[in-house]
N, C-alpha and C positions, 0 to 999 in steps of 0.2 A: 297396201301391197308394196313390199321394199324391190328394190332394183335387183335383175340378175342378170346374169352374164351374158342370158340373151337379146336382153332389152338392150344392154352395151353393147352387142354387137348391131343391132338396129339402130341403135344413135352414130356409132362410128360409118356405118352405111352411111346416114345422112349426110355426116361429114363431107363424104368421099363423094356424095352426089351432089353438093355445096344447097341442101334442102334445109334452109336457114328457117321457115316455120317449123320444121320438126325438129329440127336441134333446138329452137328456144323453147320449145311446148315441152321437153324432156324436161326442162327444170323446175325447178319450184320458182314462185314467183320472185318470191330474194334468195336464191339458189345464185352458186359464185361457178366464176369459172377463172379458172387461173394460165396465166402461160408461163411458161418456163421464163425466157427472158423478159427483165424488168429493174426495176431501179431498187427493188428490196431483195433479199436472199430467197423468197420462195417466188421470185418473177413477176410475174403483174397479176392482180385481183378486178375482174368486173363483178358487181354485184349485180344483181336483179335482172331480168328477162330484156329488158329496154337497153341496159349497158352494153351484155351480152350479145345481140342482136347488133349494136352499134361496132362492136371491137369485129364480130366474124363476121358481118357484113365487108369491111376495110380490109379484113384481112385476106376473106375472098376475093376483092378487087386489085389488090394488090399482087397476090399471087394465086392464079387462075386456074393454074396445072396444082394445085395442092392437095396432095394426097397423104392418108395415113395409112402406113403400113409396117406390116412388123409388131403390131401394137400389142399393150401386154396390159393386163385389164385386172385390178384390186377393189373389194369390196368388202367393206368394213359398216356393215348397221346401215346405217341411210347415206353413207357414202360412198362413193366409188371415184375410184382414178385409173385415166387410161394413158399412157404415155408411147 
């Protein structure tokens, strides 16, 4: 079953409720997650469910109030990006 628009809008839910086992269970097990800012031109790459969970763990701790909003959602075969 590929990804749609509503299932991203259930992962971005997650987000916004900082529901760190369903944002890592959305991914494939070496499934990436990128952030904008990073030390290369397309930002930073976590690979695999373990990374993942590591990086939005920190970064939920970090910043508590984080919210995604506005967000504008692409899907392309087994990928999708939400920015």
């Amino acid at each position: 079953m590929g990804i749609t628009l509503k299932r991203m809008g259930e992962i971005l839910s997650a987000f916004n409720n900082k529901d760190l086992e369903a944002i890592v269970e959305s991914f494939d097990e070496d499934g990436e997650f990128l952030l904008a800012a990073g030390a290369h031109p397309y930002g930073e790459c976590f690979k695999g469910r373990n990374a993942i969970r590591t990086v939005l763990a920190e970064r939920f701790a970090a910043v508590p109030d984080i919210q995604w909003v506005d967000a504008h959602t692409w899907i392309s075969g087994e990928r999708a990006v939400t920015e």
